[in-house]
TORKOL-4160 file (C-alpha; in steps of 0.2 Angstrom, whole numbers, padded with zeros to 4 digits, m for minus):
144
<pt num="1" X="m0056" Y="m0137" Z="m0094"/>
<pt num="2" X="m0054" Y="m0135" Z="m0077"/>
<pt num="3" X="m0045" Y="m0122" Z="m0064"/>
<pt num="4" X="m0030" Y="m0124" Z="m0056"/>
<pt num="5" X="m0042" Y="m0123" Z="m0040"/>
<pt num="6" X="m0051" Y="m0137" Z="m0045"/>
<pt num="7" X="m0036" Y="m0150" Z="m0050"/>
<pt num="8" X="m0024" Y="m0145" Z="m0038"/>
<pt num="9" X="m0012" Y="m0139" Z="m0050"/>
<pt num="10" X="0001" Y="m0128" Z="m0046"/>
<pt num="11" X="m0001" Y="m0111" Z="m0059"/>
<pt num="12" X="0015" Y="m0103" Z="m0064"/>
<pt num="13" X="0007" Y="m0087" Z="m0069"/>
<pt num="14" X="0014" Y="m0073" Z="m0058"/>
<pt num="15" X="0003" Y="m0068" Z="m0045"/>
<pt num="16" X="0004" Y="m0046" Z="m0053"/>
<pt num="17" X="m0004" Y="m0056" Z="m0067"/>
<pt num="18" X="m0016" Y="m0066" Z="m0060"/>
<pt num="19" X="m0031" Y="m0053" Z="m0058"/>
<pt num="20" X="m0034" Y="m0040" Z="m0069"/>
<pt num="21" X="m0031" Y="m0022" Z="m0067"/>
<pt num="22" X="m0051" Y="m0019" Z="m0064"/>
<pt num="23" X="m0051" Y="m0033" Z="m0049"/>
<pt num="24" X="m0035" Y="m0032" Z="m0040"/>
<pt num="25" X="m0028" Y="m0033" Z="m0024"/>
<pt num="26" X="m0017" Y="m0021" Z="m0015"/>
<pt num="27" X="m0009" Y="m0019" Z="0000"/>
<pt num="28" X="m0009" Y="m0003" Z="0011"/>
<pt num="29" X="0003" Y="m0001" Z="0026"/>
<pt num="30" X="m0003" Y="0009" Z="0037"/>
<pt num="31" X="0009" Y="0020" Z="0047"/>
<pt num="32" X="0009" Y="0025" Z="0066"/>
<pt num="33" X="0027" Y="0029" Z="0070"/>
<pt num="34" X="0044" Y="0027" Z="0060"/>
<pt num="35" X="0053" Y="0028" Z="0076"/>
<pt num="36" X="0043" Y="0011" Z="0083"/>
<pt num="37" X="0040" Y="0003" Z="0067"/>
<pt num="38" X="0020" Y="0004" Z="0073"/>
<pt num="39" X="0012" Y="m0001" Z="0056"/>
<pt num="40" X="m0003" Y="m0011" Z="0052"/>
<pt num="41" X="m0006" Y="m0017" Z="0034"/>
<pt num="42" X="m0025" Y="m0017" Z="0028"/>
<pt num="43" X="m0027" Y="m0028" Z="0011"/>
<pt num="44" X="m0039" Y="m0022" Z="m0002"/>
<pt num="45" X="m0049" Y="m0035" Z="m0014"/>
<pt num="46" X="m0058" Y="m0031" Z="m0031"/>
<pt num="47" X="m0048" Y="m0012" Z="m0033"/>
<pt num="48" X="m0053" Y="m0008" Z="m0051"/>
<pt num="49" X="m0036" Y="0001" Z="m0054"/>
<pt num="50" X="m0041" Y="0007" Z="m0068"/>
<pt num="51" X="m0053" Y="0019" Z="m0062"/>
<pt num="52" X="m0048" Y="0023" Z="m0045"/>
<pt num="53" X="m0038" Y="0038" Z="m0040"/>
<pt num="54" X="m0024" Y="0043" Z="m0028"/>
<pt num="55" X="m0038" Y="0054" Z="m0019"/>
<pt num="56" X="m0051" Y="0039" Z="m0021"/>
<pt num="57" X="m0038" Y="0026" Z="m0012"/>
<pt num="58" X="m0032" Y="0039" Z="0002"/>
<pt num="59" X="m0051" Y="0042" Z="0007"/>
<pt num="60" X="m0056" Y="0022" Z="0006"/>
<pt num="61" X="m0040" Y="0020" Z="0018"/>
<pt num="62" X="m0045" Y="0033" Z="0029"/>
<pt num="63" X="m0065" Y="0027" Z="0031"/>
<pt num="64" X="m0057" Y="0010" Z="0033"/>
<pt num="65" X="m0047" Y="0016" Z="0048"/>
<pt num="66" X="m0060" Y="0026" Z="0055"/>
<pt num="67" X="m0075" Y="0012" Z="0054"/>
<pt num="68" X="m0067" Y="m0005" Z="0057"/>
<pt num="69" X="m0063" Y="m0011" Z="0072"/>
<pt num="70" X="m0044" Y="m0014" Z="0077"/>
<pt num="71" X="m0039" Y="0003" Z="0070"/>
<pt num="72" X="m0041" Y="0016" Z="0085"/>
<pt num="73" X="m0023" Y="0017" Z="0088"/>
<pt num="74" X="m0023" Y="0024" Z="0072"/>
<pt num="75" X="m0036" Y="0036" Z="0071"/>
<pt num="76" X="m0026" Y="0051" Z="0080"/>
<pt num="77" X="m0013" Y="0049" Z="0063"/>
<pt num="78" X="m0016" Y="0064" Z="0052"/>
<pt num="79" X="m0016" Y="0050" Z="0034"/>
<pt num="80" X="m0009" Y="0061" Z="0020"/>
<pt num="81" X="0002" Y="0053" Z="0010"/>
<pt num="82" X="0004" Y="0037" Z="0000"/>
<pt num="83" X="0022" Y="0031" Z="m0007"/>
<pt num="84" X="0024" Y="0014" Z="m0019"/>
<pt num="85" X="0033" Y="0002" Z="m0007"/>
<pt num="86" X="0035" Y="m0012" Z="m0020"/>
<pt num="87" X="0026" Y="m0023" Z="m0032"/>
<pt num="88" X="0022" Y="m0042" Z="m0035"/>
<pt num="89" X="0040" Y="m0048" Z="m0038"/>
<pt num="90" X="0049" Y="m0032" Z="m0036"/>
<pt num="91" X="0066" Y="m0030" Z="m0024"/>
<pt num="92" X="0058" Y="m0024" Z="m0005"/>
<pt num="93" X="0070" Y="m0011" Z="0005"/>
<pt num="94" X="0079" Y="m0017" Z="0019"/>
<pt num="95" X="0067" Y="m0005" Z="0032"/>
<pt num="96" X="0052" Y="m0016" Z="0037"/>
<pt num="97" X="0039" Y="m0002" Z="0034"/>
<pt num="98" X="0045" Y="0012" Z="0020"/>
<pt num="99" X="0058" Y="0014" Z="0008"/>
<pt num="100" X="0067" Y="0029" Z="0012"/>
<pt num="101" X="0076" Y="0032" Z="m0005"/>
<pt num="102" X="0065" Y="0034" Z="m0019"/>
<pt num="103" X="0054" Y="0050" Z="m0016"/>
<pt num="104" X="0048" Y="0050" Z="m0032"/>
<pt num="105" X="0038" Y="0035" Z="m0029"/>
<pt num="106" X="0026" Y="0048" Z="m0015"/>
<pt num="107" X="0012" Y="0050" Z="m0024"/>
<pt num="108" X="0006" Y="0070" Z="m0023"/>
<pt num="109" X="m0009" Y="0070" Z="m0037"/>
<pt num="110" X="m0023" Y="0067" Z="m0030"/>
<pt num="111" X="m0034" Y="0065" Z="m0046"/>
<pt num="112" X="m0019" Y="0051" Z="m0054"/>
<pt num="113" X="m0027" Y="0035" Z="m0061"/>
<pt num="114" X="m0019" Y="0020" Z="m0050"/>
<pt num="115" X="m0016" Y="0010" Z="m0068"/>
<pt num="116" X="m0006" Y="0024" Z="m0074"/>
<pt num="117" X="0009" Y="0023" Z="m0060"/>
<pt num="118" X="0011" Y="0007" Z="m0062"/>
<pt num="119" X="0001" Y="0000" Z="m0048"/>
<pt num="120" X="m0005" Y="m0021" Z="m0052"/>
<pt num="121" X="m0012" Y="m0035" Z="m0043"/>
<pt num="122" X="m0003" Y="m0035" Z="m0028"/>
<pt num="123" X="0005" Y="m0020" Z="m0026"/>
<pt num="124" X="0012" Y="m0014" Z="m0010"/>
<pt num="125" X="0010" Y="0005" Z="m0004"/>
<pt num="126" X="0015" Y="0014" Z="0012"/>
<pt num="127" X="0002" Y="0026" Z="0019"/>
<pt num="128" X="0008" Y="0038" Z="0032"/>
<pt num="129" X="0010" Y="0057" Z="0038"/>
<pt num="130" X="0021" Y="0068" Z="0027"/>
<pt num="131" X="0028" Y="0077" Z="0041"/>
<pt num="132" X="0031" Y="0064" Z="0053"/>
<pt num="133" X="0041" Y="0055" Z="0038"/>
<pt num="134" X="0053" Y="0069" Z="0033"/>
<pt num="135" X="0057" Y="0070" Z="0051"/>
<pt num="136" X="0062" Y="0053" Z="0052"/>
<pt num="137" X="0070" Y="0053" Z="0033"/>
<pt num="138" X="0081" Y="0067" Z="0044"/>
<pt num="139" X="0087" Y="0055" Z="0058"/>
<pt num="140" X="0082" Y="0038" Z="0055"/>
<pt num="141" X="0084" Y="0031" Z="0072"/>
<pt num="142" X="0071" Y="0016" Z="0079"/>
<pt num="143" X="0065" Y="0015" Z="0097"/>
<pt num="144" X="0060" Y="m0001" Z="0106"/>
């Protein structure tokens, strides 16, 4: 039989279903300033979520940042902490970079299997400096 690819056929399986949990996709978005909204987002293919860790996903991030080109703006950032922004066909927050509600979603253990919170083929997370974010938690004001 053939794919979808190959007929032209529209599938109606939901894309969090579509790969599985030891190929998926993710996005990360990667935060400068809360006050500008100075984000870029880095998508990452074949994650096997099943396997990878907190600490694992932070560091591959973090090497990305540091090694690719178009991320120098975002190597004086002190990354340290990553918080679930949504997933496949989940409701998004109104703020364009984080949701500011929902601090149990900040993911603290570093050794936590990916699989195990919940994260899915295309999952969206928020990586960012803690200390920068409670600030802004504090007086959520933007700058142009």
């Amino acid at each position: 039989m053939s794919s979808t690819a190959e007929t032209g056929e529209i599938s109606d399986q939901l894309t969090n279903l579509a790969a599985p949990l030891s190929a998926a996709t993710i996005t990360v978005r990667v935060i400068k300033s809360f006050e500008y909204r100075t984000e870029k987002s880095l998508v990452l293919h074949a994650l096997d979520l099943e396997h990878m860790t907190v600490g694992d996903l932070k560091e591959r991030v973090r090497n990305a940042v540091k090694t690719e080109s178009g991320w120098k703006p975002y190597r004086t950032v002190q990354l340290d902490t990553l918080k679930l922004y949504t997933k496949a066909h989940g409701a998004k927050t109104t703020n364009l970079i984080i949701n500011l509600d929902h601090d149990e979603w900040i993911l603290d253990d570093d050794s936590a299997i990916l699989a195990s919170l919940g994260f899915e083929n295309e999952t969206e997370v928020s990586f960012f400096n803690r200390e920068l974010y409670e600030a802004f938690k504090k007086d959520p004001t933007t700058k142009w």
